[in-house]
N, C-alpha and C positions, 0 to 999 in steps of 0.2 A: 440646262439640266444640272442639278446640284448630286450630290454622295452624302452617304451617311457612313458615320464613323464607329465601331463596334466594339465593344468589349463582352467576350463570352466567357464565363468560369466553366471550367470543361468538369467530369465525374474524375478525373485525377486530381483535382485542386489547383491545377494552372489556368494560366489565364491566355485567352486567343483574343487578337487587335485585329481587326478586320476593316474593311472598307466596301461598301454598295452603290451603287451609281442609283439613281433615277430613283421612284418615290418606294419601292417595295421592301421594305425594312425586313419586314414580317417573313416574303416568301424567300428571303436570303436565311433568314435566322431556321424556317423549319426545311432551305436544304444543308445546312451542317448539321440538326436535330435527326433527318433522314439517313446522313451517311450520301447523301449524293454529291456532295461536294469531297473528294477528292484530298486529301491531307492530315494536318496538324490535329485535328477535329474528329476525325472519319474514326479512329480509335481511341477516342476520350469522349463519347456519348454516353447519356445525354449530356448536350449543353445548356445552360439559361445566359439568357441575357442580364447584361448587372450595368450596362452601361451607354449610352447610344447619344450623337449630337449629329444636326442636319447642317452643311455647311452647303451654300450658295454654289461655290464653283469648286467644280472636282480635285480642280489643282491644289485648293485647301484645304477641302478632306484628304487628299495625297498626304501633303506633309504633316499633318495633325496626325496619320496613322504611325508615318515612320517616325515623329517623334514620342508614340506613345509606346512603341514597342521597344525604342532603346530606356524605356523607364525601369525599376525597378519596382517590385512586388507588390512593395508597400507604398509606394508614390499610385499604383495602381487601384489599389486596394482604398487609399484616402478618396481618389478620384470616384473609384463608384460609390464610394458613399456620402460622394458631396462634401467630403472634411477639405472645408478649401484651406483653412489651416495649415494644418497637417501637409498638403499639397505643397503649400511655397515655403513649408519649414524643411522638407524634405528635397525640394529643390536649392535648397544652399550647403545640402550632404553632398559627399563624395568618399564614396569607399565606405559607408557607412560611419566615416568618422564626419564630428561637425566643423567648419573651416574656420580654423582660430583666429584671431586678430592681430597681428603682430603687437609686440607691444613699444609702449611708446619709450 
């Protein structure tokens, strides 16, 4: 049984990284839409989905979550729109400065 891996834009403007076991994508996204789920979410309703990948073995979906949630905003933001770009230009930031070269 595989996980799917989630990105929710809540009605604050933030963004929730989530993770679902087994095939129901759907009845996970409408219990943080409901408030039945419990957290981060439960008071930033509604939510939409802006982002979602099915990975094979759970242990993959695990660390693709914890690695999307130490991401920042706009590595986040590139991500749900597909800017793969943007994504591996923003993966050579730190601190929002860009990492200079020494020079020769």
């Amino acid at each position: 049984m595989g996980a799917y891996v989630y990105m929710l834009a809540c009605s604050d403007g933030s963004y929730y990284v989530g993770s679902a076991t087994g095939s129901d994508l759907n009845r996970r996204i409408d219990e943080h839409q409901s408030g039945e789920r419990p957290g981060y979410t439960q008071s930033r309703r509604p939510v939409r989905l802006i982002w979602s990948d099915y990975f094979d073995r759970v242990t993959d979906a695990i660390a693709v979550e914890r690695r999307l949630k130490g991401w920042s905003r706009a590595k986040k933001t590139a991500l749900a729109k597909g800017d793969w770009d943007s994504v591996r230009h923003l993966a050579k930031r730190r601190g929002g400065l860009a990492k200079s070269r020494p020079s020769s």
